[in-house]
N, C-alpha and C positions, 0 to 999 in steps of 0.2 A: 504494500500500500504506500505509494507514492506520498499521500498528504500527509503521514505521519511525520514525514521528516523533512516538510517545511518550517525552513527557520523561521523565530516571531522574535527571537531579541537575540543581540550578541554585544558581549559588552567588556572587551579584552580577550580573556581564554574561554568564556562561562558563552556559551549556545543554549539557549530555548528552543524547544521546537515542540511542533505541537503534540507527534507523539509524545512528551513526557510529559507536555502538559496536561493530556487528556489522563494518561497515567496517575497524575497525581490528584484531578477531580475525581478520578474511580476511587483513591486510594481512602480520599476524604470521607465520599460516601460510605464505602461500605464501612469504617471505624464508627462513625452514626448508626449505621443500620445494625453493626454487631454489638453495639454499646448499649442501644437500646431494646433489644432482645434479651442480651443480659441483664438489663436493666428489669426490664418486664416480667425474668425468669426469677429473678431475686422477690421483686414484687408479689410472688404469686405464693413464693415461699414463706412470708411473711404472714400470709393468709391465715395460715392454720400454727401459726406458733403465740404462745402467752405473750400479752400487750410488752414485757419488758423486755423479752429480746423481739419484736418485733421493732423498735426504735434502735435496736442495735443494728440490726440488719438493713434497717433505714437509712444512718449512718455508713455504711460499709456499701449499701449500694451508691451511695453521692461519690464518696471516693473512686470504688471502679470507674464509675462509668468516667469521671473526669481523668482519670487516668490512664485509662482507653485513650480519649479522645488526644491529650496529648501527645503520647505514642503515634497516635493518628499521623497529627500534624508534623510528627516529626521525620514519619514514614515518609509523607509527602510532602516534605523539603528534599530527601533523600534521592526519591524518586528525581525530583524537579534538577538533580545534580550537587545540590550543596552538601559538602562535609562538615565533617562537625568541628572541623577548625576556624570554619566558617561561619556555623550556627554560634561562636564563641562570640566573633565576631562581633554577630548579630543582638548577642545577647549583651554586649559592653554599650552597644548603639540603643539598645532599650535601655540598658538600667541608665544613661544619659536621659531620654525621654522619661525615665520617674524622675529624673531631680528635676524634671524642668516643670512638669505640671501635669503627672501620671500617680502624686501621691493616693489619692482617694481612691483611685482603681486600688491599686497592692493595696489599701487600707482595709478597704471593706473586701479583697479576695483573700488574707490573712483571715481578716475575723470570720467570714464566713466558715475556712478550715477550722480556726478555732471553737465557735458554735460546734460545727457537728465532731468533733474529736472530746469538748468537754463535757458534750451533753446535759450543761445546763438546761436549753432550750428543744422542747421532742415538739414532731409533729404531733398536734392533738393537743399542744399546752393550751391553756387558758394564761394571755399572758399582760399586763399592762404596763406601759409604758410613762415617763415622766412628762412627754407631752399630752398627757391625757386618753390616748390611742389605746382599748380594750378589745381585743380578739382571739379570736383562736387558730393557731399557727396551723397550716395548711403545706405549708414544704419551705425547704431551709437549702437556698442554694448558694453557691458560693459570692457573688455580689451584692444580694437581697436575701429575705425572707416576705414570704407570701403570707401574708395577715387575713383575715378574711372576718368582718366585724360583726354583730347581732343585728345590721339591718342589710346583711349580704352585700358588703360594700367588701372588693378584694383591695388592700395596698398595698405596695411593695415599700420595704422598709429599709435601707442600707442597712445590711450585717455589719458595719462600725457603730451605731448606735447602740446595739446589742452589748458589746464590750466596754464604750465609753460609761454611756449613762444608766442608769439604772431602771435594772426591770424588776417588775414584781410579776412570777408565775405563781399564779393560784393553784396550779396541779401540778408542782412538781415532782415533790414525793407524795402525797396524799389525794384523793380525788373528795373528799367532804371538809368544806368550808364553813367554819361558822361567821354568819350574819348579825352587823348590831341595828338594831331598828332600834332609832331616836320618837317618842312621845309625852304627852304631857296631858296631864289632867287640873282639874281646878283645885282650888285650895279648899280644904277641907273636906276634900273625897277619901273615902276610907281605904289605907293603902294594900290590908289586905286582899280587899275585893276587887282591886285595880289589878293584883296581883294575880288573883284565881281566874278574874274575866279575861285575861293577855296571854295564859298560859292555854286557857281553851282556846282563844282563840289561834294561837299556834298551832297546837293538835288538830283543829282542824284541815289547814294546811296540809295537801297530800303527800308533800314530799318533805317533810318534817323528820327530821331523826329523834329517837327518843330511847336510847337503847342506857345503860351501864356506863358509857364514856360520854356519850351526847345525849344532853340532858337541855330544853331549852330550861333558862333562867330570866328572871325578871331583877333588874339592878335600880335603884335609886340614885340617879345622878347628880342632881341638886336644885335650888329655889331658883326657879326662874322669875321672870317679874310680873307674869299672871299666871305660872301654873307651874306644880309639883312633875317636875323632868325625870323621864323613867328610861332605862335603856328595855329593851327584850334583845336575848343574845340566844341564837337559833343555829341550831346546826342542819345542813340542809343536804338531799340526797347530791351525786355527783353529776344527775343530767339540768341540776338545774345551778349548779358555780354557775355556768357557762352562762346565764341570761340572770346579771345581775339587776336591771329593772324591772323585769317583770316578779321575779322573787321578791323587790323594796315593795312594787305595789301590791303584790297579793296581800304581803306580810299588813300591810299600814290600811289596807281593808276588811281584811279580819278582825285586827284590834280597835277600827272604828266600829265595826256592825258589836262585835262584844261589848264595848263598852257602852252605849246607847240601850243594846239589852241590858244590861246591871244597872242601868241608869246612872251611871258616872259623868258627868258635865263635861266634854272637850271645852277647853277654855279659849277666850278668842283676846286680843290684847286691851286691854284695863289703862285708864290712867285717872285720877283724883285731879279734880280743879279745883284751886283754894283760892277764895276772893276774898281780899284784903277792902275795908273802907276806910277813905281819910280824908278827915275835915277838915276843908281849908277855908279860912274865913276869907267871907267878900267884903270887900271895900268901897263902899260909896263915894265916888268922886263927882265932878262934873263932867267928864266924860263917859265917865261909867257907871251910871246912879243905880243904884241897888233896886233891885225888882220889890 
């Protein structure tokens, strides 16, 4: 085949031609095609193994496949005719391009290695962030992590924020979280009865833990300035961490229907107005003559 070995660059001793070129778009694909076969095989294996080595093996397929893929690429510089005295080269001519304005790439491709090697963060956390950002991680790859939030909103997150600043995972070791719900009753409501009406109404609540170690509790927190502040502190089952508002309102709707049944007063804000009177004497003058 004649067209394979039309030159397309030549540049000193180094000839491109299209045979190697085409060589090395095959060589590219099929490292994709095999990387994610194995990818897919590893996946599948994950299926039927206990959730904790299944996040191991989640980690371990990130790695292959990215190390595949490198391999790939390097197959096909190989192919393309570069040696690897060359690829040194090449690599002295990039790490120049990190000092010049490539730091945040190696940033966040660092911490992303780092995330899945220290396994801080698993797919499936419940995880919140210091910008306020609440979701549940969905895959962890090496530039970003895929968030995916309680109103199905997906974002991508740079894996350097993961490292810098701080995360709170709600299910890292543990999948049940206990809940504090803030309320407040009127002054001189009776506290035992605020206490037995807050505790049903917890129980009601279906996904309510109540066992030996989770217990809900009713806490007295202090005099507000129209009403007796009470915490309720609820441990709740592990499919509902994940939907932290709709848990606040069930919770703050139960303990209003209960307390309106015990007829407990929800208090609304109070304030006293003191009126002062002070007599000042009038003065009759000729401008101003006394009524």
């Amino acid at each position: 085949m004649e067209w394979l070995d039309i030159t397309l660059l030549k540049v000193g001793n180094y000839t491109l031609t299209s045979g190697a070129l085409c060589a090395s778009i095959i060589v590219i694909i099929a490292t994709f095609v095999i990387a994610g076969l194995i990818s897919r095989a590893i996946n599948r294996l994950a299926l039927y193994r206990h959730p904790t080595v299944t996040h191991q093996i989640y980690t371990i397929n990130r790695i292959v496949y990215y190390f595949l893929v490198v391999l790939g690429f390097i197959g096909a510089l190989s192919v393309l005719g570069f040696q690897l005295d060359k690829l040194v080269i090449i690599g002295s001519a990039l790490g120049i391009g990190i000092g010049l304005g490539l730091q945040s790439i190696v940033n966040n491709f660092v911490s992303g290695i780092i995330i899945l090697l220290e396994k801080s963060i698993k797919v499936g956390d419940f995880i919140e962030l210091d910008s306020g950002l609440m979701g549940e991680v969905k895959a962890i790859r090496l530039r970003s992590t895929l968030i995916r939030t309680n109103d199905n909103i997906d974002i991508l997150v740079p894996s350097s924020e993961f490292i810098s600043g701080r995360v709170v995972n709600w299910t890292l070791e543990e999948n049940v979280r206990r809940f504090r719900i803030p309320f407040g009753v009127a002054y001189g409501s009776d506290k035992n009865t605020v206490r037995e009406a807050v505790l049903k109404a917890a129980a009601s609540v279906s996904y309510t833990l109540n066992d030996e170690k989770h217990k809900p509790i009713v806490w007295m927190s202090g005099f507000g300035d129209s009403s007796l502040n009470f915490l309720l502190g609820v441990w709740v089952a592990p499919d509902a961490v994940k939907r932290p508002t709709q848990v606040t309102s069930d919770y703050v709707w139960a303990i209003d229907d209960a307390l309106r049944e015990a007829g407990v007063e929800i208090p609304f804000p109070q304030r006293d107005l003191h009126l002062r009177s002070s007599h000042i004497p009038l003065v009759a003058d000729d401008t101003n003559p006394a009524p």
